[in-house]
N, C-alpha and C positions, 0 to 999 in steps of 0.2 A: 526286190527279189529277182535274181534269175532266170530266164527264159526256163533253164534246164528247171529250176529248181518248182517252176511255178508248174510244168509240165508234170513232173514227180507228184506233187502235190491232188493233182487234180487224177494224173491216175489212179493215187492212193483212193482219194473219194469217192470216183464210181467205183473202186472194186467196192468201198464200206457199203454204198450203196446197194450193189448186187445181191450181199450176204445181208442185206437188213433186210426187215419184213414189213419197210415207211413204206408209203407213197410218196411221190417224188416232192409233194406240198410238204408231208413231214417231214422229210428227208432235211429238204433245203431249210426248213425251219428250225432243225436241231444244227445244220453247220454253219449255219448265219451268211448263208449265199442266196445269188439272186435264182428263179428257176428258169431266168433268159442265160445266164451263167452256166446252169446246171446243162442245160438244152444246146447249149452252143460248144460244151464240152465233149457232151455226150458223140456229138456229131466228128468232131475233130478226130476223137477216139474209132470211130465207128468208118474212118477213110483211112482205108491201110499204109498210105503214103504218105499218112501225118507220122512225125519222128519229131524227135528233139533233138533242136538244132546244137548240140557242142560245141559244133564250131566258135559259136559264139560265148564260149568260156573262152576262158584263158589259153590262144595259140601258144604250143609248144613253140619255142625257138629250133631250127631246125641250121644245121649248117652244114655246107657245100665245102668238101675235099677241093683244096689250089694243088698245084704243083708247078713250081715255077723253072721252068727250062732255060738253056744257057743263052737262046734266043730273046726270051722273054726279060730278060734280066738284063741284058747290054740296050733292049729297046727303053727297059726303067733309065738307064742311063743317060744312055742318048736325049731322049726326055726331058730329064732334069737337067742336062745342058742347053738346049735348045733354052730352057725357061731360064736361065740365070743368064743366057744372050740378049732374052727381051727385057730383064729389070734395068731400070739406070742405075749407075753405078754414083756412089756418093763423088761429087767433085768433078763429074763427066761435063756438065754444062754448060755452055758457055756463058761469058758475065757480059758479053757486049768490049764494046771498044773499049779502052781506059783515055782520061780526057788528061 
């Protein structure tokens, strides 16, 4: 399960709990949790600064505007000359002396 999802869940419970008339013994014995679970929630909920983390769903793919100027575009060039300078070329080699 989810961070997000497991967060949802436990909110939903203390609110059932709020609006029930258990004690937290019955509470947690009708939802089949522990009451170190229930206490350790409670607490999370109860620090204004607890949130759920999204983030760690599924990141949107975000993408970045290029625009390629006529600068930009002679250096792509220049570039891939340079690199077809440094490959060897078939047949460049030398074979040595011939006997």
């Amino acid at each position: 399960m989810s961070r997000l999802k497991t967060y949802k869940l436990w909110q939903q419970r203390l609110l059932r709990f709020d609006a029930s008339q258990m004690t937290v013994t019955q509470f947690c014995l009708s939802e089949g949790i522990s009451q170190a679970s229930f206490y350790k929630w409670k607490k999370r909920f109860q620090d204004p600064s607890v949130q759920p983390k999204t983030q760690l769903a599924k990141p949107e793919a975000q993408f970045i505007p290029l625009r390629l100027t006529a600068d930009s575009a002679n250096d792509a060039t220049v570039n891939s000359r340079q690199h077809d300078d440094r490959t060897p070329r078939q047949g460049s080699h030398s074979r040595g002396s011939p006997r």
